[in-house]
N, C-alpha and C positions, 0 to 999 in steps of 0.2 A: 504493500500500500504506500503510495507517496504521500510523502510528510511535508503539509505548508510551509510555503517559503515564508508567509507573515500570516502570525495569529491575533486576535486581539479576544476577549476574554472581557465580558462586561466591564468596557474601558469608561469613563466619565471623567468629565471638567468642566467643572460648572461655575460661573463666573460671578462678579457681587449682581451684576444686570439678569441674572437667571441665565445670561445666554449660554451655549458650549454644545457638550454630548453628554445623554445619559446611555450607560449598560449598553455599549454599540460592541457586537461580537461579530467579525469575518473571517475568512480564511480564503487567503490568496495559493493559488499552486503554479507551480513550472510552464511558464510559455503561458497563462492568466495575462488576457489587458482588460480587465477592471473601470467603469466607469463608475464616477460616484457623481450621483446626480442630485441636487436641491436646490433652494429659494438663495437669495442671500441671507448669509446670518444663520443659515441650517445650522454650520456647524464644519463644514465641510474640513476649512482649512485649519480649525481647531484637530481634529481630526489626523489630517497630516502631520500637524506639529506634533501630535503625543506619536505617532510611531516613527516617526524621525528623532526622539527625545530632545526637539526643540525645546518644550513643557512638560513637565510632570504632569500626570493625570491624578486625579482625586482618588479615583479607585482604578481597579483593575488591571489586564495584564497586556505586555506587548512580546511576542516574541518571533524574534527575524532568524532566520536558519538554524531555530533549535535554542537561541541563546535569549535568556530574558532582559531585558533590554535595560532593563534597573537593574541589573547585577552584571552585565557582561555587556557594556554599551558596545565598545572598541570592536568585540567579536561579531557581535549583532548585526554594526555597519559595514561593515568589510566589503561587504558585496553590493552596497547601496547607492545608488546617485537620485540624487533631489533638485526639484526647484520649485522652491516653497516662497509664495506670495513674489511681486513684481521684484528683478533682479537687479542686484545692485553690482556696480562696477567702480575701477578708477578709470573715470574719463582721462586720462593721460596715457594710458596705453594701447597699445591697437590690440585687434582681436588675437593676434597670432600669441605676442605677451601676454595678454589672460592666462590664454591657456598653457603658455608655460609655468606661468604664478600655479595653479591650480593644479599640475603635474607634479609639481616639487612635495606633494602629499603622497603621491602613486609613485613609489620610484619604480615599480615595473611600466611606466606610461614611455615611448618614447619620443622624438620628433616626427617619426613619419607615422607615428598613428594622430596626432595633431592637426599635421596635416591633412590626414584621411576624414577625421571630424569634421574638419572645416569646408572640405568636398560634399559630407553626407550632406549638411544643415545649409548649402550654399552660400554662404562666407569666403572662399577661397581667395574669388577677386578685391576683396576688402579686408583681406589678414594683416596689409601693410596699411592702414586706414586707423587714427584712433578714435577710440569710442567713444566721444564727444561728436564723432560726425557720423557716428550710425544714428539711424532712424529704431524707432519702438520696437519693430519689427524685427528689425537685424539684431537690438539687444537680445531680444526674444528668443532670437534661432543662436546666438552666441551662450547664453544663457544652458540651452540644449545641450551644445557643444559639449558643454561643461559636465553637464549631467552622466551626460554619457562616451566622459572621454577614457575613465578606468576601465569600460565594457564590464558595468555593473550588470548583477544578475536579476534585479529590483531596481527599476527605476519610478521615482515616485513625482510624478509633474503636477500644480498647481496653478489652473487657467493655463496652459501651452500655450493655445493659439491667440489669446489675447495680442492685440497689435498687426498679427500676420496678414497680410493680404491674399488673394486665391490661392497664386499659386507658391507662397509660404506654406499655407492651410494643406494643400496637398502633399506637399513634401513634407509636412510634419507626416501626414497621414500614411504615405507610401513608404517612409523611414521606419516610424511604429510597426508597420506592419511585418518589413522586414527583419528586424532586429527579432520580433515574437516567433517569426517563422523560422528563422534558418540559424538564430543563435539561442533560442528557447529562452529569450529575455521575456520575467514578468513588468507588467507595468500595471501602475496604479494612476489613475486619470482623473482629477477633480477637474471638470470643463460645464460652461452652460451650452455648447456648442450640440445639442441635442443630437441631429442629422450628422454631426461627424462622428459620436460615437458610437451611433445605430452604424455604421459602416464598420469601425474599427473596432470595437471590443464586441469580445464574447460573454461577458457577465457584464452585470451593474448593478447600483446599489442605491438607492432616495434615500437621500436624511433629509426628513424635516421633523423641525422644532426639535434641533439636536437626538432625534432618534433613527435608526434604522429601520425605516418604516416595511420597504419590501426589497427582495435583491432577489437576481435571477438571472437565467440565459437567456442572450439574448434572441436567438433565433424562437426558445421556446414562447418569449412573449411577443413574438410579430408575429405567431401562428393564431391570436389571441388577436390582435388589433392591428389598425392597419400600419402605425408608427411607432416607434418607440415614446416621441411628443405627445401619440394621444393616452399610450398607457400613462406616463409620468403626470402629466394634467389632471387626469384619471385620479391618479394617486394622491395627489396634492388636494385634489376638491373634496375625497374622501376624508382625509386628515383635517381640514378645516371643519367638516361638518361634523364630525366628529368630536374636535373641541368645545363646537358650539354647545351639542347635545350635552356636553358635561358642564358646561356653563350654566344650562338651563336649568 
């Protein structure tokens, strides 16, 4: 039986504003792209931050290839690349120095896998270019780079496509895809980009009002309805009305 690459274990953080996650339990597996789908304010990127041990959670467990992530961070991450909320840079260097700044963590990283980075996320002609003169976009896909310049076995993105134009959107898209299929990279996908992860992942996950409301495959819920949009709406007007009835 295969053993999840990341578990979480009625995780919760709850904030003085009530906002966060309560009791939210998943299980990612090998070659998994995962979409986590909700409102703003679900909880989403709180989320992220407790299995990246951005944040300690209030309760509950996180654990990444076996190792629980409050007792054995270092080992937990090993295999991990993130990009958690809008990405921050020194606008004084070009993209190709980024990512050598960010290699000096991975001493197995070399220069011509930098390079090859820079070809997947189309950056290449702007490697000698500094980041004060990328656009949103180009941070975005520099950003990527980054995530995935170790050839993490878990990568975990937070809004990707934000900034990207078409044909960025698509080269996130045909990247993900390849990286799942021929390198058995999982990923984990916080995006409001509905129709791009009805294309690209094969499970997903709704939190709203910081819980896990429903998750599932995705093929098995377009046999059900006609989009993934109309399930998720679906889901979301159920969890309102539902509030309400306990209001009442």
């Amino acid at each position: 039986m295969n053993h999840p690459i990341l578990a979480t274990q009625q995780l919760s953080k709850v904030y003085r504003n009530q906002r966060g996650i309560r009791d939210i339990s998943l299980e990612l597996y090998e070659g998994d792209v995962y979409g986590l789908l909700g409102p703003n304010g679900a909880g989403k990127t709180t989320f992220l931050k407790l299995v990246t041990g951005l944040i300690r959670p209030d309760q509950g467990t996180v654990r990444l290839f076996g190792a629980d992530l409050a007792e054995e961070f270092e080992r937990g991450m090993r295999h991990v690349g993130c990009m958690i909320e809008s990405a921050d840079f020194h606008d004084f260097l070009h993209g190709s120095q980024y990512l050598q700044l960010v290699a000096r963590f991975h001493p197995h990283v070399t220069a011509s896998r930098i390079e090859e980075v820079l070809e997947l996320v189309g950056l290449s002609h702007v490697r000698r270019e500094r980041i004060k003169q990328y656009s949103t976009g180009m941070k975005m896909k520099l950003a990527l780079a980054a995530a995935i310049l170790p050839s993490p076995r878990l990568v975990i993105l937070d809004e990707p496509t934000n900034g990207l134009d078409i044909e960025g959107t698509v080269m996130f898209r045909r990247l993900i895809a390849r990286l799942s299929e021929e390198q058995g990279t999982t990923f984990l996908i916080s995006s409001h980009m509905i129709h791009e992860l009805e294309q690209l992942c094969n499970r997903v996950g709704i939190v709203v009002e910081g819980t896990l409301r429903k998750e599932g495959y995705v093929e098995q819920l377009l046999q059900m309805n006609e989009s993934l949009e109309q399930y998720y709406i679906g889901q979301l007007q159920a969890a309102r009305e539902g509030q309400t009835r306990a209001i009442v």
